[in-house]
C-alpha positions, 0 to 999 in steps of 0.5 A: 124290601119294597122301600128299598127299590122305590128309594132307589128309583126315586134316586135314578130318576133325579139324577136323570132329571139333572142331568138334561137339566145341564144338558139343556142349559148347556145347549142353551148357552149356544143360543144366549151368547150367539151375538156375543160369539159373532162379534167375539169371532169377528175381532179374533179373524181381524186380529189372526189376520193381522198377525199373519200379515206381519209374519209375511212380511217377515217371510217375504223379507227372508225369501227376497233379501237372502234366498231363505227359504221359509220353514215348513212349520211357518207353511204349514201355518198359514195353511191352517189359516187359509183353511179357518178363513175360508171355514170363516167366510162361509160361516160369517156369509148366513150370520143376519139370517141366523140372527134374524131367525133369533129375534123373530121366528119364535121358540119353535122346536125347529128354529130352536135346533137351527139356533143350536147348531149354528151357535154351536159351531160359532162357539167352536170357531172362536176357539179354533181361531184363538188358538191358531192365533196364539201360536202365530208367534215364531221367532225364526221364520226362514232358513238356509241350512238344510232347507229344500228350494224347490217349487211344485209346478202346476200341472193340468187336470187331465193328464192321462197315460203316463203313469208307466213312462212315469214309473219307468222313467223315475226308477231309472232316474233314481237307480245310482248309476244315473246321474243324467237322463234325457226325454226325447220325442216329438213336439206336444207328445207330452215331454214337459207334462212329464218333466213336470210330474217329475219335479213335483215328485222331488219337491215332494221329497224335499226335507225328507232324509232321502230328499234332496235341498234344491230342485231347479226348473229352467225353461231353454227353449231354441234360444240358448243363452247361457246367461240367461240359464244362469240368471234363472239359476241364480234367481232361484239359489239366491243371486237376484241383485242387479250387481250379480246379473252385471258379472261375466259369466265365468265368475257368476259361473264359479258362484254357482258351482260354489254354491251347488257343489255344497249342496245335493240338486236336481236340475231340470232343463226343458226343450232344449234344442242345441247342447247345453255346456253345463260346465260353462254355466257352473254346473257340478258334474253329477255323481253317486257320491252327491247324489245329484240329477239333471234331466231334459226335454228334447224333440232331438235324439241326437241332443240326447247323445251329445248330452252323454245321455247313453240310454234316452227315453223316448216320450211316445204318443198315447195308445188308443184307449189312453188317447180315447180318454184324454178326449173324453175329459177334454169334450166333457160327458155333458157334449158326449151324452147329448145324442147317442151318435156323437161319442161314435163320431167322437172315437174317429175325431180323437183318432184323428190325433193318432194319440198326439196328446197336444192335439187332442187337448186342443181338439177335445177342448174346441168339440167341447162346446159343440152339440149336434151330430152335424158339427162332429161330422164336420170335425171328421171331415175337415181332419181327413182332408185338411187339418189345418182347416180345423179351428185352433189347429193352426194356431195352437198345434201347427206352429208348436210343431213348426219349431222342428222343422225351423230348427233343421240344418239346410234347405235340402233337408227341410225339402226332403222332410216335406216332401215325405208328406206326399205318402197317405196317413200313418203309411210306411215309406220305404227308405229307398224309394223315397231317397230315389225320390229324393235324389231326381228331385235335385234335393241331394247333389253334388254326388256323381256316384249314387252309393255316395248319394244314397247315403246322403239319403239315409243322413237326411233321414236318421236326422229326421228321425232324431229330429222326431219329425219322422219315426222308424217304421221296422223292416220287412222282408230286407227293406227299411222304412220310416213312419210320419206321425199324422199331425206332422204330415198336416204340419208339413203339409201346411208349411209346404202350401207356404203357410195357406199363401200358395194353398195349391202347391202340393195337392195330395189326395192319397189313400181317400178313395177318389174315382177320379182325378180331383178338381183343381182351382188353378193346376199352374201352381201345383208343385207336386201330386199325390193321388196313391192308393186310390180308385181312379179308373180314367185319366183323360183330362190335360192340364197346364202344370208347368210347375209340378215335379213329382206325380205319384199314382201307384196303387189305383188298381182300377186304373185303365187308361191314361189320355196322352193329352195328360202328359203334355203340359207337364214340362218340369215332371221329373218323378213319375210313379205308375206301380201296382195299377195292375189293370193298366195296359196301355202307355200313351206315346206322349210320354216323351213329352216329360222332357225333364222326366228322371224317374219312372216306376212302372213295376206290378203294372201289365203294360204289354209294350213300352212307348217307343217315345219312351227311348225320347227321355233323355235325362231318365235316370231310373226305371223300374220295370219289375214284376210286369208280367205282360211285357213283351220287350225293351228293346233300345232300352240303350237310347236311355244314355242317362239311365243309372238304375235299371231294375228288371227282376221277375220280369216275363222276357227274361234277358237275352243276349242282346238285352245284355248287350244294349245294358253294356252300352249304358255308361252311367248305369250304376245299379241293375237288378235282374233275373237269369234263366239261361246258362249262356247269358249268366255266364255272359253277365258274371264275365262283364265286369262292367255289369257285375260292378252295376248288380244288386239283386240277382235271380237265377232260375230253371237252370238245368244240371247239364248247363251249369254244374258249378256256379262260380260267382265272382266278386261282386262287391254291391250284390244285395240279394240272391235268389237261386231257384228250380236249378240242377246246379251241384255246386256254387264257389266263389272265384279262388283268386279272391277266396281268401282275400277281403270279402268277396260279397260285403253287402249281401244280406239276403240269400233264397235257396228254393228247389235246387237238389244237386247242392251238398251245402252252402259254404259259399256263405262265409264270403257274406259277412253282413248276410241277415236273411237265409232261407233255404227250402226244398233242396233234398240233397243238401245236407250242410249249411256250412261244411267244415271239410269245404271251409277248413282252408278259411278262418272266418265265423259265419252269420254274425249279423244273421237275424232269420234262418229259414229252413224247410223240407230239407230231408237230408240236412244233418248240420247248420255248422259244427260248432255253436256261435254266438248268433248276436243279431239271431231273432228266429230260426224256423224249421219246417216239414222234413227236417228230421235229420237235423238234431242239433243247432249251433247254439250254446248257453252264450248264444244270441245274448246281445241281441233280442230273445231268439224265437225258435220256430218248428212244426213237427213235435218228433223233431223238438224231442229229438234235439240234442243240445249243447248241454245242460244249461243251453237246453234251459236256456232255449227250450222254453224259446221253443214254439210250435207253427204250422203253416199251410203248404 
């Protein structure tokens, strides 16, 4: 047994034994054949290297000669090979230090083992070169059947934020249904950078079973060429020759046609600036059935539209986290980490881009390289005064944006958009106010009526907006407003200085916290001046401005005083804005000295009495005085002859007779708005057909029960807004010989019922077809909205264009009208305090399904609980809109 176990261990340990031996022997051959390896391994790179050479020339020839486009399996190839030579390279570069350490380092145990390694790695790289050598042999190289033709765009590193515009915008491209889609926003919102994720998604798909064969990438620009989009085209299918270039573009237009409509495309088309005749150039008409794409880049929203683009994609700037790390990427952690202070500074300067990814790469990318507190202060403070300032902004951004501005029709136009950079940063402009603006300005003429005006206004400003020079800004208590991107307004603030040759024509300060009038170099070339929402207390300085036309100072709430020596000097000053400054008392008399003066703004001021050299301004078109709750009066208020707006509403010294009188004598007055509190003068106002043509904003307040028992509104066909408060009024008509006849108030879209406890209903309102807001609160008698007893007589559906229903401690209202309707604009209906009367809303199933989601707003639970719903599938619908709000009353 013992013999046994020692011939059995004498056995393993031989076999162990041989085994290293091999091992050792095999390891060691690594370390004998190194040089002969080395210059194996050189002749093989030579010869692979070779071999490549000639296959692209191959390729090449393919590729110019017959628009083939060469096979993934030749890419892929050479694509190894660049992997090897680099492996090559890097291996090759230590090659007489290995040797060295061979011949003269000794056998050490560690030399050794380096020896082996690198030998090893040698011996391992021959093979693979050999090998990729051996199959560098391909008898096709290139082909046109069935092969993509498509080129993945390069793309900068740091692109942040896109991924969901991109996700959106990609499975909208790809729903059946598209076949053309266009990408609209402003200039440097990152449009291309989009458009370019795109194409490489496709190129990406290109030889797959859902692929398409081509992707085509032309850049348009404001130069439009259709023959040079087709040379760009046929570059890319294969038409190259100088011959094909020399052909009319009808025939190069019926070989591209032939040649795309056999095969499924994508053509993307970037910045384009005026409609692109795809037919013209021979483009297919995409459909379902071949599957093709056209996409486009355009700063324009209405190119979208005149493309037959039915839902355009707006390319908006990024959100302020998404913007934040853009810039982090550009500056660099580096710059960021040097002192604690600087990433806090760094948050306001990428502020300052307001998102805007064009400006904060260029931005990001100048702060780079700057490493002290005091050179982001700086950064800070040259973006909130003047960008262009900045190093690199008037290079690089500015002149990008300019191609907007350069591409508007008329100068008229051009003027309106610069002159909205008058309003501070990120600020809502009111879509009146700046067209009231506009027209005493002088840039809309040739319009004796103002309505017509007016809506030459709007066109300036839907085509600014489509432009994306400016962006809509909402609407807020049945005013309108638009937006200007912060970039933008220091672009138009660069062009309106002219460039930087006239750096002083438009001064604006707004919104910067000044305590007094800026220091001006030479005030003789200011055009225009913006010093809104600031803290200036005194005005007392004067100043030679024969040029300047508009002054705006509304909203210094410190202001006190204005020295009449200040308006003397100001002979073209045709707008004058004075509103909000709340402290101001006191107007001097040289106002009369603004000569040319056509707009003046004195709302939410306390002015006591106004100038008697006011009744001097001869050429004054339009004067607010609303909400000056310390004036005493306007009388002469006639001696204004060129007066046509006049707003008077929430005013202290409420009309007289004589007011109405002297209004009477007002030719040209065209628009009026105002606020009644006596029985004798609105029945005065509503008989004066002169002045009821004028009214859009009417209030009527504190009529007693005994002066007016029915209020019996006639035809009023510019009212905009009514507000009927504290009255004893029982009834309101409209005048039968229009009742039932066209609209008798077709642009009313506001209607405040508040305090009148002698009203049953409502039924008025069906003579208001474009009424979006009604409120009505506090009226304890009121029981219907709309009677159908009153209404039986009148074919006409109410609140077709309602958008919010308020209503609010109306104990008896038991109904809003006997039927549902479909409510297609209905945001909100809000039902509050004593309400509990009212069971059941004009709603069914098929309600508000044009429109957004309606939000129905209560405050008591006892009163949702108690809603009887239309039926089963309504109450679905609507409960979970259901919400409860308390307010503080």
């Amino acid at each position: 047994m013992g013999n046994c176990v020692s011939l059995q261990l004498q056995v393993t340990c031989d076999e162990v034994l041989n085994h290293l031996r091999s091992c050792f022997c095999s390891k060691l051959k690594y370390i004998q054949n190194l040089k002969k390896n080395l210059v194996a391994l050189e002749t093989a790179m030579e010869d692979l290297k070779a071999v490549r050479a000639d296959l692209l020339r191959k390729v090449h020839a393919a590729e110019e000669g017959g628009g083939l486009q060469r096979l993934h399996q030749i890419k892929v190839w050479l694509e190894r090979v660049k992997t090897i030579e680099s492996k090559f390279n890097g291996l090759y570069s230590t090659r007489d230090v290995e040797l060295e350490r061979l011949c003269f380092n000794g056998v050490g145990p560690k030399n050794l083992r380096l020896s082996y390694l690198y030998g090893k790695r040698v011996s391992k790289m021959l093979k693979m070169v050999e090998d990729l050598k051996s199959k560098g042999f391909f008898e096709e190289v290139a082909s046109r059947a069935a092969r993509a033709v498509g080129e993945e765009r390069p793309l900068t590193p740091t692109v942040v934020g896109q991924e969901t515009v991109l996700e959106k915008a990609w499975n909208h491209l790809m729903d059946d249904g598209t076949k053309i889609m266009g990408l609209y926003g402003m200039g440097g919102v990152g449009k291309t950078t989009l458009l370019t994720q795109i194409n490489n998604k496709f190129v990406d798909l290109c030889g797959t079973h859902d692929g398409v064969e081509i992707v085509i990438w032309v850049v348009v620009s404001g130069d439009l060429q259709l023959h040079k989009i087709q040379h760009r085209i046929g570059n890319k299918i294969g038409y190259k020759g100088v011959e094909w270039k020399r052909r009319k573009e009808n025939q190069k237009a019926l070989d591209i046609f032939n040649f795309l409509s056999k095969k499924r495309f994508v053509l993307l088309l970037d910045d384009i600036w005026r409609k692109v005749d795809l037919t013209e150039i021979g483009i297919p008409n995409p459909t379902t059935k071949n599957g093709c794409k056209i996409v486009f880049t355009t700063r324009s929203l209405a190119i979208c539209t005149s493309m037959g683009v039915h839902e355009p994609m707006e390319v908006q700037c990024l959100s302020t986290n998404n913007a934040w790390d853009l810039f982090k990427k550009k500056v660099g952690e580096n710059t960021l980490d040097i002192h604690p202070d600087i990433p806090k500074i760094a948050r306001k300067v990428a502020g300052a881009c307001r998102g805007l990814p064009l400006a904060l790469n260029v931005i990001g990318e100048t702060m780079s390289c700057k490493k002290t507190t005091q050179e982001w202060y700086h950064a800070v403070d040259v973006l909130k005064t003047y960008a262009a300032d900045f190093s690199d902004v008037k290079e690089k951004i500015l002149p990008i944006l300019k191609y907007s501005y350069d591409n508007l029709e008329g100068d008229n136009v051009k003027s309106c958009f610069l002159y909205c950079s008058l309003f501070p940063e990120d600020a809502l402009i009111d879509k009146e106010r700046v067209i009231d603006y506009w027209i005493c300005e002088g840039f809309i003429e040739g319009y004796e009526s103002k309505e017509r005006a007016v809506n030459q206004g709007y066109e300036i400003l839907g085509t600014l907006v489509c432009a994306s020079l400016l962006m809509e800004g909402g609407k807020y208590d049945n005013k309108s407003y638009v937006r200007m991107h912060d970039v933008v307004r220091e672009m138009a603030l660069w062009i309106a200085s002219d460039l930087e040759k006239h750096k002083g024509s438009y001064i604006v300060r707004a919104g910067v916290g000044l305590n007094e009038v800026p220091k001006v170099q030479n005030w003789q070339l200011v055009t225009r001046t913006s010093l809104v929402n600031n803290k200036i207390k005194e005005i007392d300085e004067s100043h030679e401005c024969p040029k300047l036309t508009t002054l705006l100072l509304q909203n210094n709430r410190c202001l006190v005083s204005i020295s009449g020596e200040f308006f003397k000097s100001m002979p073209r000053l045709v707008v004058l804005d004075l509103s909000w400054n709340v402290e101001l008392k006191v107007l001097p008399e040289q106002i009369s000295e603004l000569v040319s003066l056509r707009y003046l703004d004195l709302s939410e001021s306390n002015i006591v009495r106004l100038p008697v050299g006011l009744q001097k301004l001869k050429k004054l078109m339009h004067l607010n005085l609303e909400s000056m709750l310390c004036l005493e009066g306007v009388s002469g208020i006639s001696n204004l002859s060129s007066l046509k707006t006049l707003k008077l509403l929430n005013f202290i010294m409420w009309p007289t007779m004589s007011l109405l009188e002297e209004l009477e004598l007002l030719e040209h007055l065209e628009v009026l708005t105002v606020e009644i509190t006596s029985s004798s003068v609105l029945k005065q106002l509503l008989c004066s057909h002169r002045l009821v043509t004028c009214l859009q904003k009417l209030s009527i307040k504190y009529i007693e029960e005994e002066s007016v028992k029915v209020l019996t509104l006639p035809s009023i066909q510019d009212l905009r807004e009514v507000f009927i408060g504290g009255c004893g009024i029982r009834e309101i008509m409209i005048e039968r010989n229009t009742m039932l006849t066209s609209p008798c108030l077709p642009h009313l879209s506001k209607v405040l019922i508040a305090g009148c406890n002698g009203l049953k209903d409502l039924t008025w309102l069906l003579f208001a077809p474009n009424l979006t807001h009604l409120s009505v609160w506090n009226s304890s008698q009121l029981e219907e909205i709309i009677s159908q007893e009153n209404a039986a007589r009148v074919d006409i559906v109410p609140f077709r264009k309602l958008e919010y229903l308020h209503l609010w401690d109306l104990p008896e209202l038991m109904s809003i009208y006997w039927s549902p309707l479909p409510f297609q604009y209905l945001n909100l209906i809000n039902v509050q305090n004593d309400c509990q009367k009212l069971r059941k809303l004009p709603l069914d199933s098929q309600s508000c399904v044009a429109g957004e989601e309606l939000v129905i707003e209560y405050g008591d639970e006892e009163w949702k609980e108690k809603v009887e719903w239309e039926d089963e599938a309504t109450r679905l619908r609507f409960l979970p809109s259901c919400k409860l709000v308390l307010y503080d009353v």
